[in-house]
C-alpha positions as a Markdown table, in Angstrom:
| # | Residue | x | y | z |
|---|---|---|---|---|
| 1 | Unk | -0.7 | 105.0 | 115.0 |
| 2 | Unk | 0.1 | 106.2 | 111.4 |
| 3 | Unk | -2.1 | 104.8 | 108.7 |
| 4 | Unk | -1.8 | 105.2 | 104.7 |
| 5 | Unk | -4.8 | 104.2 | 103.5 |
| 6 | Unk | -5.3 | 103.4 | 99.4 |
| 7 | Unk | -8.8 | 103.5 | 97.5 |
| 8 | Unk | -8.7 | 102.8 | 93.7 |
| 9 | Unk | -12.3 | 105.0 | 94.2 |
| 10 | Unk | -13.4 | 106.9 | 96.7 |
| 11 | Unk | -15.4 | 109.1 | 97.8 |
| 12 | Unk | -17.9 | 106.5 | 97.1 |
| 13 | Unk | -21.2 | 106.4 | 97.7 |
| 14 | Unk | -22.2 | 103.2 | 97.7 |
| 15 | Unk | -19.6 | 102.4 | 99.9 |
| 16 | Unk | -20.9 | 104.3 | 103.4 |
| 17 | Unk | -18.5 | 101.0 | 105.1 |
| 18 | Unk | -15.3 | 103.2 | 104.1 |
| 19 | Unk | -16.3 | 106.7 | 105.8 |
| 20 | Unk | -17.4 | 104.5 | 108.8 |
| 21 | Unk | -14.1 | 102.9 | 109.1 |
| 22 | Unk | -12.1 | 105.9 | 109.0 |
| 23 | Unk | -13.8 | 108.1 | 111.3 |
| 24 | Unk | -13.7 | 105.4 | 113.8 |
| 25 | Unk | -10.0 | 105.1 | 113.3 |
| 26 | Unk | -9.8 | 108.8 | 113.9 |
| 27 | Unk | -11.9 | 108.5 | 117.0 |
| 28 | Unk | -9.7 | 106.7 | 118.3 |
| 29 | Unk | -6.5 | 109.0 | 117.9 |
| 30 | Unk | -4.9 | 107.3 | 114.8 |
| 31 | Unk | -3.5 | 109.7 | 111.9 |
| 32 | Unk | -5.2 | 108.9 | 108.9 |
| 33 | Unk | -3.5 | 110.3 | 105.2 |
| 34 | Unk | -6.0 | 109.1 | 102.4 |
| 35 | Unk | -4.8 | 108.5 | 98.8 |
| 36 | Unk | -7.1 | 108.0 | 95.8 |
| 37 | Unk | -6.6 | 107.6 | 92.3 |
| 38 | Unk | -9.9 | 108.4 | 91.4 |
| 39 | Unk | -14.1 | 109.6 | 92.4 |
| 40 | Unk | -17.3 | 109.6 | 91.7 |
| 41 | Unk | -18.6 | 112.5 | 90.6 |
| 42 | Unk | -20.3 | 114.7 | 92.7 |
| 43 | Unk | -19.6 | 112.4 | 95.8 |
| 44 | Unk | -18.2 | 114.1 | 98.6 |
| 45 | Unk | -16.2 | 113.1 | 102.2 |
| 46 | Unk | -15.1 | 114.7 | 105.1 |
| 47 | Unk | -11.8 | 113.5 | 105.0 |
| 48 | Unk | -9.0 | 115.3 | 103.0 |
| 49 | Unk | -7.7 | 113.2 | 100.2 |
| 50 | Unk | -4.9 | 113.3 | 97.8 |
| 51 | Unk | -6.0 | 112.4 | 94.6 |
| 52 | Unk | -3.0 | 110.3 | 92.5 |
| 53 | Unk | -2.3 | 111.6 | 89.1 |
| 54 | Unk | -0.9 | 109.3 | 86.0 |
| 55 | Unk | 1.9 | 110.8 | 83.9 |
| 56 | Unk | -0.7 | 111.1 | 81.1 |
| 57 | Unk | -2.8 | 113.5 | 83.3 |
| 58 | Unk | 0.6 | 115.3 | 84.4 |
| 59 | Unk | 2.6 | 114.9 | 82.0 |
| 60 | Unk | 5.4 | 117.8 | 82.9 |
| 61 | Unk | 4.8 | 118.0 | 86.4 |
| 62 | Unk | 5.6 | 114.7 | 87.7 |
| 63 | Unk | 8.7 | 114.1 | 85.5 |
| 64 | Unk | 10.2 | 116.6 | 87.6 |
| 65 | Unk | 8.8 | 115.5 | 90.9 |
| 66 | Unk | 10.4 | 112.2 | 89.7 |
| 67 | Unk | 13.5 | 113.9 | 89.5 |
| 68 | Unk | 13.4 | 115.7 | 92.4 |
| 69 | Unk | 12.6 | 112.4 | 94.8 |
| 70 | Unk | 15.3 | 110.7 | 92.7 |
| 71 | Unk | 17.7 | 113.2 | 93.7 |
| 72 | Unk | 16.7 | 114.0 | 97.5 |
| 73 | Unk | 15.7 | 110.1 | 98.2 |
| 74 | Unk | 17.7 | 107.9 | 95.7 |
| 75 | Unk | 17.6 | 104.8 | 98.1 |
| 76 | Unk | 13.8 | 104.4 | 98.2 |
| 77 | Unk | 13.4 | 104.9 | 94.3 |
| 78 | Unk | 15.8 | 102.5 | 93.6 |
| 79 | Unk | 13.4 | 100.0 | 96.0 |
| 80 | Unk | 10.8 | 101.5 | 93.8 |
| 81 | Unk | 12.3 | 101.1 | 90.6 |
| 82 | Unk | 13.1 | 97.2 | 91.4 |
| 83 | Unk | 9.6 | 96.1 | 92.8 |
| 84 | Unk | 8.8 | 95.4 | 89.2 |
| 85 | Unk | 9.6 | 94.4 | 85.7 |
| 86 | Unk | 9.4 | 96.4 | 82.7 |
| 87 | Unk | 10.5 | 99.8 | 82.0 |
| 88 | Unk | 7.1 | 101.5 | 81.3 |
| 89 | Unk | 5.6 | 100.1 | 84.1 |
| 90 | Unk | 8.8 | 101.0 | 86.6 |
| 91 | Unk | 7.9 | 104.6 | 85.4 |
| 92 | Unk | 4.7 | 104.5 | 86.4 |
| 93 | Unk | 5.3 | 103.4 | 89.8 |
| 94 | Unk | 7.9 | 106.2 | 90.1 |
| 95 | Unk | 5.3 | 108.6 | 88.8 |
| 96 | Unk | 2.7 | 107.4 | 91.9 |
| 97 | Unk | 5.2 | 106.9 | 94.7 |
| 98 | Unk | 6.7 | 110.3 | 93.9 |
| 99 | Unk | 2.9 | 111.6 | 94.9 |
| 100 | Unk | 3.5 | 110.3 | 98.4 |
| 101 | Unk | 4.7 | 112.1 | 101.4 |
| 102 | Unk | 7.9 | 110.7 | 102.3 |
| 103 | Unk | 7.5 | 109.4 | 106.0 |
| 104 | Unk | 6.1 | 106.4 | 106.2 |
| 105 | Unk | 3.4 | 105.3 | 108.1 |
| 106 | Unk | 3.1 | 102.7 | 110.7 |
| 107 | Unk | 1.0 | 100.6 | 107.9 |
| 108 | Unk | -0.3 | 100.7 | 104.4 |
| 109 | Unk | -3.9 | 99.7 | 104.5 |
| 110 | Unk | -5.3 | 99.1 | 100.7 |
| 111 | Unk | -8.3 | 98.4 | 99.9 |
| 112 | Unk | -8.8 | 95.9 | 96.8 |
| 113 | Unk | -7.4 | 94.1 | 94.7 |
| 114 | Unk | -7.1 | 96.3 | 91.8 |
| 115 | Unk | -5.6 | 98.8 | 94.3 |
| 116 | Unk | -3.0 | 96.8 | 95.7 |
| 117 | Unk | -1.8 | 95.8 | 92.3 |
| 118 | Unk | -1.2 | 99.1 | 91.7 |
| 119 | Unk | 0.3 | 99.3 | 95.4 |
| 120 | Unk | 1.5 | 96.5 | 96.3 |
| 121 | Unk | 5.5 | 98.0 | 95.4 |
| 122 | Unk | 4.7 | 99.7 | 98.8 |
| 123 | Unk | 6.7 | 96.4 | 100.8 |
| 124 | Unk | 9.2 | 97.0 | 98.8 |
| 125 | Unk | 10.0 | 100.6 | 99.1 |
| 126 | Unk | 9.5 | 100.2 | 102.8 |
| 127 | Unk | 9.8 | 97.4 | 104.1 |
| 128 | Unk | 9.6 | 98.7 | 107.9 |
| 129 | Unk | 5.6 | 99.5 | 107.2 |
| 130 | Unk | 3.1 | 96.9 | 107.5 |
| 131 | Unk | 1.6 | 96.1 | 104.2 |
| 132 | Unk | -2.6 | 95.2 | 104.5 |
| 133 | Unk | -4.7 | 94.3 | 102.3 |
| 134 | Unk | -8.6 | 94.4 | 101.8 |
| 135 | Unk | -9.8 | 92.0 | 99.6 |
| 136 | Unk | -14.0 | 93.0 | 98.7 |
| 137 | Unk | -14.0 | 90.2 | 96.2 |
| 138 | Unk | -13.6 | 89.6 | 92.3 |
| 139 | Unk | -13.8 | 91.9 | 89.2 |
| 140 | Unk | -17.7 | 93.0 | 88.9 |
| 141 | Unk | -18.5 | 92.6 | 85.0 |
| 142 | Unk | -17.3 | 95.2 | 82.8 |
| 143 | Unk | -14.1 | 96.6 | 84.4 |
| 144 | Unk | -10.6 | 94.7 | 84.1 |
| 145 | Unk | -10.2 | 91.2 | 85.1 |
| 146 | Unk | -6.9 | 91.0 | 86.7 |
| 147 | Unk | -4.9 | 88.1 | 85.6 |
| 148 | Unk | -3.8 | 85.7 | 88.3 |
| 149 | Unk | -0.1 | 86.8 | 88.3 |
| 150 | Unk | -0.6 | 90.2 | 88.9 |
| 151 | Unk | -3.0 | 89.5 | 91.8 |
| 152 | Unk | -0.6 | 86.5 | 93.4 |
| 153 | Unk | 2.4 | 89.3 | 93.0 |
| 154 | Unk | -0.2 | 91.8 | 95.0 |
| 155 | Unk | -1.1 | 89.5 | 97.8 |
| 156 | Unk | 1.5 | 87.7 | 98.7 |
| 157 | Unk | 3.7 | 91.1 | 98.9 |
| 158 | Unk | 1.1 | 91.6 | 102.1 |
| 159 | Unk | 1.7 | 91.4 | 105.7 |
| 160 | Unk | -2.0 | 90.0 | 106.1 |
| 161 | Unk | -4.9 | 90.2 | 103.9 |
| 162 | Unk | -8.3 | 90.5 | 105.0 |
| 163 | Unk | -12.0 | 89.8 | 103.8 |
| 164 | Unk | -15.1 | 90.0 | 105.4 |
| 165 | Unk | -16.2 | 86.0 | 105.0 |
| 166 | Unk | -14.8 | 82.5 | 105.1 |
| 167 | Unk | -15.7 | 82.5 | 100.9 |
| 168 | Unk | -13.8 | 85.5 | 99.6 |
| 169 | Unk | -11.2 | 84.6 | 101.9 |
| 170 | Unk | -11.2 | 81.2 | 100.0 |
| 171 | Unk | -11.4 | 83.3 | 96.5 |
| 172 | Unk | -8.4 | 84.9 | 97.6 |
| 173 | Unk | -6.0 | 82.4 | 98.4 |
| 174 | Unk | -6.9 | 80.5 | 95.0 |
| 175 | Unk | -5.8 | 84.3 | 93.2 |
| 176 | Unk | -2.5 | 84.0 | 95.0 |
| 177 | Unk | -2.7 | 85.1 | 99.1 |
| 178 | Unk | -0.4 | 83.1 | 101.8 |
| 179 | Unk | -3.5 | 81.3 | 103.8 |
| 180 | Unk | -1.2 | 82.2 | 107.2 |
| 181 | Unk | -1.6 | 85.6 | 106.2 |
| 182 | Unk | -5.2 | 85.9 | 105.9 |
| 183 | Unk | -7.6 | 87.1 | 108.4 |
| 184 | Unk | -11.7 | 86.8 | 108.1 |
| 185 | Unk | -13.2 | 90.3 | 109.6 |
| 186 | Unk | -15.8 | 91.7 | 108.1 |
| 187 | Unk | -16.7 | 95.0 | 106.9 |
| 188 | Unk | -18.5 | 97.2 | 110.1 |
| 189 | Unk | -21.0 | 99.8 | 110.6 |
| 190 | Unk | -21.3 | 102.3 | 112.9 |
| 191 | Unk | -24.3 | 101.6 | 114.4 |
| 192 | Unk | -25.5 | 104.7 | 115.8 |
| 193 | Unk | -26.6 | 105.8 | 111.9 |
| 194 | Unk | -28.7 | 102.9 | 112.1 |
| 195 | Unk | -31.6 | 103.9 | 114.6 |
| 196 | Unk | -35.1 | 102.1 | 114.4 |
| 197 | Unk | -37.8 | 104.6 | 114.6 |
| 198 | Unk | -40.0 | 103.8 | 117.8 |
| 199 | Unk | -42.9 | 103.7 | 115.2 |
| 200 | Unk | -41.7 | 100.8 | 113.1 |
| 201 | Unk | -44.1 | 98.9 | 111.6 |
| 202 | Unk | -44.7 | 95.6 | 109.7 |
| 203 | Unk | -46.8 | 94.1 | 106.6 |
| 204 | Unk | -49.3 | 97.4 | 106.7 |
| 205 | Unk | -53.1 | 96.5 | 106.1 |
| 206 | Unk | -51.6 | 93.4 | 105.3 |
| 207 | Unk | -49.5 | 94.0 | 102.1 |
| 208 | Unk | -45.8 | 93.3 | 102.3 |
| 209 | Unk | -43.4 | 95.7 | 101.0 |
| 210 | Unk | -40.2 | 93.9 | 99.5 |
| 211 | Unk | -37.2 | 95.6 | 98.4 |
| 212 | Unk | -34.0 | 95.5 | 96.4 |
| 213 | Unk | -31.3 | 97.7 | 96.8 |
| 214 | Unk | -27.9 | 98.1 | 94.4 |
| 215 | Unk | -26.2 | 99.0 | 91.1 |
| 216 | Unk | -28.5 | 97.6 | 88.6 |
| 217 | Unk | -26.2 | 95.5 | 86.9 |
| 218 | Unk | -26.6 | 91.8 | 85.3 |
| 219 | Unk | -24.9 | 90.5 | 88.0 |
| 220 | Unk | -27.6 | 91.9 | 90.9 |
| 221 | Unk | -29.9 | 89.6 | 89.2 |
| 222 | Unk | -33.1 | 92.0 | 89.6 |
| 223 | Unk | -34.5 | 90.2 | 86.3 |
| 224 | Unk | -34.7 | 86.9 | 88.6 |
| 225 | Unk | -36.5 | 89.4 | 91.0 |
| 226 | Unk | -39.3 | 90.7 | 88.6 |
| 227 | Unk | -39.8 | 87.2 | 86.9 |
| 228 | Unk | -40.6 | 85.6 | 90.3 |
| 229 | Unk | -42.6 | 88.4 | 91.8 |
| 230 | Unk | -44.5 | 87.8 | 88.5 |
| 231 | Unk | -45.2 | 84.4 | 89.1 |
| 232 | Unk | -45.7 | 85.4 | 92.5 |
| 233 | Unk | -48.6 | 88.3 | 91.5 |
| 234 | Unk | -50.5 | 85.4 | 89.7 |
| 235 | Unk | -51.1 | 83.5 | 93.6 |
| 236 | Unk | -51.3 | 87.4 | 95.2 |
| 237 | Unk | -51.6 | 90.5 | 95.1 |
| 238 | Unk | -50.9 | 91.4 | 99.1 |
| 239 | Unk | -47.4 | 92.9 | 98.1 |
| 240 | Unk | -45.3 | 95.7 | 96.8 |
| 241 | Unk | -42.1 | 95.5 | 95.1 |
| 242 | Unk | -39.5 | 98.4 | 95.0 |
| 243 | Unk | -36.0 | 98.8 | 93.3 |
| 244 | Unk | -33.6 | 101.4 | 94.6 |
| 245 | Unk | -30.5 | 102.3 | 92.9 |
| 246 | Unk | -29.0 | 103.0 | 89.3 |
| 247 | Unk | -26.6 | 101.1 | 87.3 |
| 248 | Unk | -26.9 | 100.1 | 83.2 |
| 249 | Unk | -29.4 | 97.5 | 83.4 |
| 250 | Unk | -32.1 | 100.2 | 85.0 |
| 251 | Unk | -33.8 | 100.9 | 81.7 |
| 252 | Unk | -34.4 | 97.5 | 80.7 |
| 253 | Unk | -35.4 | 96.4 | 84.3 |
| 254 | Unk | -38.4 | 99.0 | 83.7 |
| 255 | Unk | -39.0 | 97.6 | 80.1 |
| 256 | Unk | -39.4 | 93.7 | 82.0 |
| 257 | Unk | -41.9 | 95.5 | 84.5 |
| 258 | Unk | -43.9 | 96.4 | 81.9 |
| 259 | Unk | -44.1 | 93.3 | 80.0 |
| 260 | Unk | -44.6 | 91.6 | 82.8 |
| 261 | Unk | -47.7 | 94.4 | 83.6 |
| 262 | Unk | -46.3 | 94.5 | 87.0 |
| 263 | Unk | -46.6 | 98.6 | 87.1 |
| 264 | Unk | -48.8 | 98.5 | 90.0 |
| 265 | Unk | -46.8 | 96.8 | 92.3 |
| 266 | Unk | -43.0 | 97.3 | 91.4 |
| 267 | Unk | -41.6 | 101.0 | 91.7 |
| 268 | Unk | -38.4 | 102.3 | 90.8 |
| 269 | Unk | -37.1 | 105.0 | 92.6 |
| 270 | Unk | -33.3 | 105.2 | 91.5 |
| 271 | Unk | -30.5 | 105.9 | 93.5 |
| 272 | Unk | -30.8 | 107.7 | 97.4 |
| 273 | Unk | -28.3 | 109.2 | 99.4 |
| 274 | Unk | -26.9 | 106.5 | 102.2 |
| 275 | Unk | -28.6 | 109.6 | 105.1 |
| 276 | Unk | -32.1 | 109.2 | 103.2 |
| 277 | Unk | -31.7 | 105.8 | 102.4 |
| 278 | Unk | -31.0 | 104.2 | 106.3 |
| 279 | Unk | -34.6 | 105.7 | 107.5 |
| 280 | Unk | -36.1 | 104.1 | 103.9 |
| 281 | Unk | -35.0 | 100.9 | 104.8 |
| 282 | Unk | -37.4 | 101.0 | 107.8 |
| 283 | Unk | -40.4 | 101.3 | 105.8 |
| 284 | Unk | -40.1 | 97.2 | 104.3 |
| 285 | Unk | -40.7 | 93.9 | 105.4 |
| 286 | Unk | -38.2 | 91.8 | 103.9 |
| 287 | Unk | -35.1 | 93.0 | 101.5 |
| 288 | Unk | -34.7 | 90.2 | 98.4 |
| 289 | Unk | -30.7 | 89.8 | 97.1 |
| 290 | Unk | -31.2 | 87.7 | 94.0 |
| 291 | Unk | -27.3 | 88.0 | 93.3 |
| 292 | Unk | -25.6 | 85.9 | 90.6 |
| 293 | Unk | -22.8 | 84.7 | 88.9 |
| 294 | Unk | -21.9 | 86.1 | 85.9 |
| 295 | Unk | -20.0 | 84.4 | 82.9 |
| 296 | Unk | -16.4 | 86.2 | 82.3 |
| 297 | Unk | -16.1 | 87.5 | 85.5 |
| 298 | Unk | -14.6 | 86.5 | 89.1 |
| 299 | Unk | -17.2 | 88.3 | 91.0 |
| 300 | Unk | -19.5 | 86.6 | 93.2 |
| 301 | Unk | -21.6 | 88.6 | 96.2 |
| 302 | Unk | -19.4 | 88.1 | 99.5 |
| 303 | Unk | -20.8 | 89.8 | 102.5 |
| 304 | Unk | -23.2 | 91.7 | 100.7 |
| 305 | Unk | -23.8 | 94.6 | 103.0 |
| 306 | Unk | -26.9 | 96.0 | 101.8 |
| 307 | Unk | -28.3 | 92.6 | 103.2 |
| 308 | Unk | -26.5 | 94.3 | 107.1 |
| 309 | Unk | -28.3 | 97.7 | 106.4 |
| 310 | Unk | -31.5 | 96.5 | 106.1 |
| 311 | Unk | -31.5 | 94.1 | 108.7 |
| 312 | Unk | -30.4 | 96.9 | 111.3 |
| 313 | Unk | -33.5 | 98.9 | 109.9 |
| 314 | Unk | -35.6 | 95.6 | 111.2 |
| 315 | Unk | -36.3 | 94.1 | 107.9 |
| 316 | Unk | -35.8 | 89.9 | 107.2 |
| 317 | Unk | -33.7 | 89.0 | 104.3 |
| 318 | Unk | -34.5 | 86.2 | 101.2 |
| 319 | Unk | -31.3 | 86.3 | 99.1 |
| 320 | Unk | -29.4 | 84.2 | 96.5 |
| 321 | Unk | -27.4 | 81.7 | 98.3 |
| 322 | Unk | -24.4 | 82.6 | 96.3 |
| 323 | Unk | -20.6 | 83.5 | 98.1 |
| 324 | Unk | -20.5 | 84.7 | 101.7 |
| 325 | Unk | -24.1 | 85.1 | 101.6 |
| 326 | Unk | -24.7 | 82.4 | 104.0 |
| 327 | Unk | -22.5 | 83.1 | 106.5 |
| 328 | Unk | -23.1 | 86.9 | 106.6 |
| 329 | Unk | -27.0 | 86.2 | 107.7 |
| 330 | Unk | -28.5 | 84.7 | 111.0 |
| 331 | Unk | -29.2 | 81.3 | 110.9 |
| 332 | Unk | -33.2 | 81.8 | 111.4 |
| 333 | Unk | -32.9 | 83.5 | 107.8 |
| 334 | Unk | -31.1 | 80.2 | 105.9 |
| 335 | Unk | -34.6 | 78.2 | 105.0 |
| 336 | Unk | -35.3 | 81.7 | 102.9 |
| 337 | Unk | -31.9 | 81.0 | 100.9 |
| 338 | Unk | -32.6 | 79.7 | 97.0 |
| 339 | Unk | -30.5 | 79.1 | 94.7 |
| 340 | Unk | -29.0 | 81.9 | 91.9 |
| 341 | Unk | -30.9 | 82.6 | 89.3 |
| 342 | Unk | -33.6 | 80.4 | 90.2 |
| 343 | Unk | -37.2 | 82.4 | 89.2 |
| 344 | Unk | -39.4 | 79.3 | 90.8 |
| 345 | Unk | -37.2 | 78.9 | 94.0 |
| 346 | Unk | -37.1 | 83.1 | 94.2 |
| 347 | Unk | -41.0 | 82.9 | 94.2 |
| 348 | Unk | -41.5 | 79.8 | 96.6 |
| 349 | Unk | -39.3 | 81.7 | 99.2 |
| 350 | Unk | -41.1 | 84.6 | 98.9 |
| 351 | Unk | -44.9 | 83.0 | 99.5 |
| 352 | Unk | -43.1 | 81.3 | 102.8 |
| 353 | Unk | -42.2 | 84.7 | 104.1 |
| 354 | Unk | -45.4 | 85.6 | 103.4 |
| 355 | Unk | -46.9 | 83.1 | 105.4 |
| 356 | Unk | -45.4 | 84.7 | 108.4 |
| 357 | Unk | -47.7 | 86.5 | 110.8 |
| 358 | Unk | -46.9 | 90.4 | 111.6 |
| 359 | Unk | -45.8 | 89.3 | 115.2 |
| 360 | Unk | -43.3 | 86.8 | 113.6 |
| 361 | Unk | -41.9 | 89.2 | 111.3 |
| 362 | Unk | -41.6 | 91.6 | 113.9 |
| 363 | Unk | -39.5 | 89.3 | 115.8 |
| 364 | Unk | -37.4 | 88.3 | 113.4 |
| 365 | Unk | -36.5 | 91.5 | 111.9 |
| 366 | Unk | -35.4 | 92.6 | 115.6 |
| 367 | Unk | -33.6 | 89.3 | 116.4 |
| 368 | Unk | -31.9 | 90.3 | 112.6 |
| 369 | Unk | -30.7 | 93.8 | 113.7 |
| 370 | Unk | -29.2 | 92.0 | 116.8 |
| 371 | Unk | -27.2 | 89.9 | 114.9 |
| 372 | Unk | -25.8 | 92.7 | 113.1 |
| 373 | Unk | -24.8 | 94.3 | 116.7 |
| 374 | Unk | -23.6 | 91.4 | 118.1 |
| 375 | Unk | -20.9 | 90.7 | 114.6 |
| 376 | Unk | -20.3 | 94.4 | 112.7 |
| 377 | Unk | -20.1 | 96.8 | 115.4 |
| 378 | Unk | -17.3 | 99.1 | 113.3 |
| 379 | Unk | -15.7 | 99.5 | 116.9 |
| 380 | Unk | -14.7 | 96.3 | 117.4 |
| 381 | Unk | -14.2 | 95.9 | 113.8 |
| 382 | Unk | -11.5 | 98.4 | 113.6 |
| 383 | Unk | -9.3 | 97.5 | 116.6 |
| 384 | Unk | -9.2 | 94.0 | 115.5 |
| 385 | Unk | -7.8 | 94.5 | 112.0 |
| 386 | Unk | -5.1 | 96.8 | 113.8 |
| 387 | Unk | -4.2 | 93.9 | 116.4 |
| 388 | Unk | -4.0 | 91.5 | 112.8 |
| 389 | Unk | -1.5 | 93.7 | 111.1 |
| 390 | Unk | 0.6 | 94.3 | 115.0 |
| 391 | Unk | -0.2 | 90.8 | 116.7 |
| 392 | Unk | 2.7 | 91.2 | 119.5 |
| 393 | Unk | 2.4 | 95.1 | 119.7 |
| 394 | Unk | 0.5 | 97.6 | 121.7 |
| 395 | Unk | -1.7 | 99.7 | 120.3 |
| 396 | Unk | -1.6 | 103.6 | 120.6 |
């Protein structure tokens, strides 16, 4: 099979979920074109990509390829050219589709919504191809928040939409999506990058290591992480705290740890590679997601996969109970579920995990890991959105 797929970013790399479902797809036999319209710096991928260019960034080069796919393919661009109002914005779609190769593929797999607003013309300048969707979830804070018209126009051009829990699937219908054309899979891992060291250990010389993982942004909530291990320090001191990643809140995250004289046990170490970070992972006790809403934005945490990594490096999970957090976590883990921002119900979870013996840990971090398995393998993952977007056809 032939699939398109559509990043607004990517390479990404906080995003290893995107390498793993490609290569999958490519193991087994599909032909993969990747299209971008922009990167991270510095990140890197093994996959060949076409980067997509605006007419501001090329501004006599793809006049002319305009012209030229005008000329040799005048029934598509007029599709093009009528999959949207306004004459600037008809330009610009001209100025992308004339980027793309002209054979289609079998479908057009985008991911997000700000993606497939920009993409979502595809149906209309072939309507043979299957149109899917990836829906991760709402605007994070900061970046444009897309009105609901442009994301109903978006999602309801699609053959299907997906998102990985019952909650963003909700989020999308409310922005515009057909509910008979929505499908709940999540996002999958490839498991075999996930292998527990023979040596793993638990709560060493009996101090627990807790950990949070992600962009350090408002919405993350790390704040509500110091200000409960805080009131946590002043009942213990049998734990360590450490904060992995970078993002704009990171300096005055530091700034709280010191007011809060919490320098001996919280450690920042910034942001690590996904190959460095997976082995990491094995070397905590329990990840904490204090996730939150934020004021002026339609992001909430869905499936939170950092919650996934850590649990198939054998570590237990205490996380906001925010979104698709729930449902993305065994049900063993739900008593350790507070509620957003709360510092006192953060801290009260906390002392209950550690009231756990080292055997009970142990057991629960491995019964963790299976549940991953059992519900992400990127595998099974990947031939079931294919068998969503052809529900009567074989595939090759």
């Amino acid at each position: 099979m032939r699939i398109d797929v559509f990043f607004d970013v990517y390479p990404h790399p906080a995003k290893p979920y995107f390498e793993s479902q490609l290569t999958e797809w490519q193991h087994q036999g599909h032909q993969l074109r990747l299209f971008s319209q922009s990167s991270i710096a510095d990140a890197s991928s093994t996959f060949t990509i076409t980067f997509l260019r605006t007419l501001r960034q090329r501004p006599m080069r793809l006049p002319l390829m305009i012209l030229w796919r005008c000329l040799t393919n005048p029934t598509r661009c007029r599709r093009v050219f009528r999959s949207t109002n306004g004459l600037m914005q008809r330009i610009k779609v001209l100025a992308t589709d004339a980027q793309l190769p002209r054979q289609p593929p079998d479908v057009h797999f985008v991911h997000n919504l700000a993606t497939a607003v920009s993409f979502s013309y595809l149906k209309c300048a072939c309507p043979r191809t299957k149109l899917a969707i990836y829906y991760h979830g709402g605007e994070i804070p900061g970046v444009r928040q897309i009105p609901w018209e442009e994301a109903s126009r978006a999602l309801q051009r699609a053959d299907v939409v997906f998102s990985n829990t019952q909650a963003s699937i909700s989020e999308a219908v409310s922005r515009g999506a057909r509910a008979d054309r929505t499908a709940c899979i999540p996002v999958g891992f490839a498991l075999e990058r996930f292998k527990l060291p023979d040596s793993r250990d638990y709560i060493p010389n009996g101090c627990w290591r807790f950990v949070c993982l992600g962009r350090m942004a408002p919405e993350k909530g790390f704040d509500v992480a110091l200000n409960a291990f805080a009131a946590l320090r002043r009942k213990t001191i049998g734990f360590q705290a450490t904060f992995i990643g970078a993002g704009p809140e990171l300096e005055n995250l530091k700034e709280l740890t010191n007011r809060l004289q919490l320098q001996d046990v919280v450690r920042f170490l910034g942001h690590i590679d996904f190959e460095k970070l997976t082995p990491t992972l094995a070397g905590f006790d329990a990840l904490v997601l204090p996730s939150r809403p934020v004021q002026g934005s339609t992001w909430f945490e869905t499936q939170a996969t950092v919650m996934q990594e850590a649990m198939l490096m054998g570590a237990i999970v205490v996380a906001s109970d925010i979104g698709g957090v729930r449902e993305s976590l065994p049900a063993a883990l739900h008593p350790y579920l507070f509620t957003p921002g709360s510092e006192a119900e953060l801290a009260d979870r906390l002392a209950s995990v550690m009231q756990l013996a080292r055997e009970e840990v142990r057991g629960a971090g491995l019964a963790a890991r299976r549940f991953v398995e059992k519900n992400y393998d990127i595998r099974t993952i990947n031939r079931k959105l294919l068998e969503m977007v052809f529900p009567t056809e074989p595939l090759h």
